[in-house]
N, C-alpha and C positions, 0 to 999 in steps of 0.2 A: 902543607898537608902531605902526610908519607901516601904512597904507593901499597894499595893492596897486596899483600903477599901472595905471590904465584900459590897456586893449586897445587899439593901434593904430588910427586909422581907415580903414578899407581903399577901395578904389576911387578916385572923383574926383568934384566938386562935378558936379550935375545939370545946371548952367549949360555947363557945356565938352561943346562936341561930338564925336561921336566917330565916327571915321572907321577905314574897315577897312583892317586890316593883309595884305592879299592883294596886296604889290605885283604881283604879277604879272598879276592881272588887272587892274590900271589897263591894263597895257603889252596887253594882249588887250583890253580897251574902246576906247580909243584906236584898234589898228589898226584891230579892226574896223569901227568907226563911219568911219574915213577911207578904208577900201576903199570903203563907203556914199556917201560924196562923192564917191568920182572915178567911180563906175557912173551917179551924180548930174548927174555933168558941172557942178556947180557949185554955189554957196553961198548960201544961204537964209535971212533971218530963222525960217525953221522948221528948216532945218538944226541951228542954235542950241540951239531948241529940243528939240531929239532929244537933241540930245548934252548938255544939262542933264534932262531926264527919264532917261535911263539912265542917266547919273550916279548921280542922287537914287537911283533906285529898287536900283542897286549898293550904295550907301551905307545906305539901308533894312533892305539883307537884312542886314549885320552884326549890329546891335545885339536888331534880333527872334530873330536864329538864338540868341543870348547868351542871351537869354533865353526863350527855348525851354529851352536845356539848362538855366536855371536852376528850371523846373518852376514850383513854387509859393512861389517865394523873389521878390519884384517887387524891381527895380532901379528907381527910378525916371528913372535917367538914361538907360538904355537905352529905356525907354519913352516919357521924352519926344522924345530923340531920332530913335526909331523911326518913330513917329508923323511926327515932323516931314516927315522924308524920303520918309513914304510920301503925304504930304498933298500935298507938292512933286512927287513924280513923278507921281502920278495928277489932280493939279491941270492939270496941262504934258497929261497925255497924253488925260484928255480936250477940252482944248481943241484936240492936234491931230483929235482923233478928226473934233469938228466941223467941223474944215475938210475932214481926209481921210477919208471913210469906211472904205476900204480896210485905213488901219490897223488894224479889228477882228480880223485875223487872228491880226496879231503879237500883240494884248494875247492873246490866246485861249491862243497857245502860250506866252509869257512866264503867265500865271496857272498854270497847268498845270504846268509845271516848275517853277514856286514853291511850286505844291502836294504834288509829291511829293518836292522837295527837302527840304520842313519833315517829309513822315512821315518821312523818311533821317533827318532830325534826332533825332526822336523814337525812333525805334527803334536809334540811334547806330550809323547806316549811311551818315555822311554822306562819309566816304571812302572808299565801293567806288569800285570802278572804273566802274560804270555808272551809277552816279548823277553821278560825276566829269564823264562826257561829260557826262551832262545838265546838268548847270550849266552847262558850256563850250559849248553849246548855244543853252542863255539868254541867256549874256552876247555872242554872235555874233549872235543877233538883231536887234543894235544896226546891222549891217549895210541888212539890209533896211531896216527901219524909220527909217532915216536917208534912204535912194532912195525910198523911196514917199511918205515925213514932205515929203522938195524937191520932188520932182515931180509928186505926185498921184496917180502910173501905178504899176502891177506887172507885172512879166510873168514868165513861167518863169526867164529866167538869173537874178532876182535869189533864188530859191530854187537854185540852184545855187552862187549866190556866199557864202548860208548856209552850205550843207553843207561847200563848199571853208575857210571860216575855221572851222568848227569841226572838220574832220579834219584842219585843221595844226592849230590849240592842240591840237586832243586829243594829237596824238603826244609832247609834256611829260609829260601824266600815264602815258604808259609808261616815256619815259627817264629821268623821277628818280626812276622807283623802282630804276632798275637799283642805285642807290647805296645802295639799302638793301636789295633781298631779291638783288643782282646778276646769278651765273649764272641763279637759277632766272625771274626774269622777261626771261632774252632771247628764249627760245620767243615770249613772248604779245608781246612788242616788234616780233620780224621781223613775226608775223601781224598784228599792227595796219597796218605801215607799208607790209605787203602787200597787204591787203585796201583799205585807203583809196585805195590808188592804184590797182586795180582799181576802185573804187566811183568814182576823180573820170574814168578812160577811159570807164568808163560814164556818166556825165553828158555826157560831150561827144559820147558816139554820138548821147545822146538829142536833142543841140541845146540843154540845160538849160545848158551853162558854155563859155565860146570856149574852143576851145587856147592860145593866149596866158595866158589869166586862169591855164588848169590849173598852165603852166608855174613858177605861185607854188608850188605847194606842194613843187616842186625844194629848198625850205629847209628843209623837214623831211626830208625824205631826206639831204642835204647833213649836217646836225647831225647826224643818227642814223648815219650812214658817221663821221662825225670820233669818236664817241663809242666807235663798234666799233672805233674803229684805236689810241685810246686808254683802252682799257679800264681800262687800270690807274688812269693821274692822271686818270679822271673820279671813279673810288670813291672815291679822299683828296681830291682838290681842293677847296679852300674852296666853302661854299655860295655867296659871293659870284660865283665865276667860272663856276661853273652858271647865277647870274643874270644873266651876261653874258651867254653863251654862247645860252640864249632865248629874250634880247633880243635879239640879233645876230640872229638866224634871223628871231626877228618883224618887226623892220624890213627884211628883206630880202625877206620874204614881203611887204609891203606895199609895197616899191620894185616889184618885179614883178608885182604885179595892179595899182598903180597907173599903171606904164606901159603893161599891156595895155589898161585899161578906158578911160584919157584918150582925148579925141580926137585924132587929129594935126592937128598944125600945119601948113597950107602951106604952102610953100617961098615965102622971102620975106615972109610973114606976120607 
């Protein structure tokens, strides 16, 4: 009588690292770290440096969140790679610290939103809605912390150019749920895309964000209007043209605060 055949090996060797499957916030790290440069007005060997620290510490949060849900089960590929990437990011971000002081702020809100991202984990909350923003929150961070990481300085608009990248990403985690719970989350979709653009008029009463910059977030309102005109072929549309479609907004959202925040060019120049 043969021997039952061993079990499958599941997972992947410890050695291969692992990288999060969230393309979409690559495509929201990216922007926002490059609205960061152009409010920067230019390009920095610490520049660099931000944009591989947020990096790392994005790439960090995968594998620990993995294993968070995994409880009391150790992966050890998720934890050496974990580890890696959080040694990397906090390696980078204390040395800018010592150059810039000012960074302590950011680390303070990025720690704190990692903090209550992980009880979302734990308590298996990590897809509400308000913990959503708060990650999209986090990951806008990268904004700031890239203009203050080149320059050294802070001032009020760059906490304005915060809130504005993370009330355009936020408007996503309204419209792809439309394709899953549809009519009933158009309610809380108008009210979001309503209140945000109240909240970014309000920024500019305060002097916190130029009207130029505001006029980015025209890309979410633009995709949230194309989405209401096509209600139908957004619910069947392949996922893949929702990840177009996003995308199209995000880089149009950053073509237009990047033309506001640049400086101009002289004529002749």
């Amino acid at each position: 009588m043969s021997k039952p055949a061993p079990p499958p090996r599941s997972g992947k060797p410890w050695y291969l690292p692992t990288f999060s499957p969230e393309h979409g916030v690559y495509v929201m790290l990216l922007v926002a770290f490059l609205t960061g440069v152009a409010a920067a007005q230019r390009w920095t060997w610490t520049t660099t440096l931000a944009l591989v620290c947020a990096f790392s510490a994005f790439q960090a949060e995968h594998p620990l969140t993995l294993q968070m849900k995994q409880r009391r089960r150790w992966q050890p590929r998720l934890l050496v790679w974990g580890s890696f990437y959080s040694a990397l990011a906090l390696g980078i971000a204390f040395y800018l610290y010592w150059q810039v002081p000012l960074l302590l702020w950011i680390y303070l809100g990025a720690i704190a939103i990692f903090a209550i991202d992980s009880i979302a984990v734990f308590y298996r909350q990590r897809k509400a809605i308000w913990n959503e923003l708060l990650t999209f929150a986090g990951v806008c961070l990268v904004a700031p912390l890239t203009a203050i990481a080149t320059t050294a300085t802070a001032d009020v608009s760059l906490l304005g150019l915060w809130l504005l990248n993370t009330l355009f990403f936020g408007s996503a985690i309204f419209t792809v749920k439309l394709r899953k719970l549809q009519d009933t989350s158009w309610p809380a979709a108008v009210v979001y895309h309503a209140l945000a653009g109240l909240l970014i008029a309000g920024l500019c009463w305060l002097g916190w964000l130029g009207g130029w910059v505001a006029i980015a977030f025209s890309g979410a309102i633009l995709k949230f209007g194309l989405i209401a005109w096509q209600r139908d072929w957004y619910k069947t549309t392949a996922i893949q043209n929702v990840a177009l479609l996003e995308t199209g907004a995000a880089f149009l959202f950053l073509g237009l605060s990047a033309i506001a925040l640049l400086p101009p060019h002289p004529a002749g120049g």
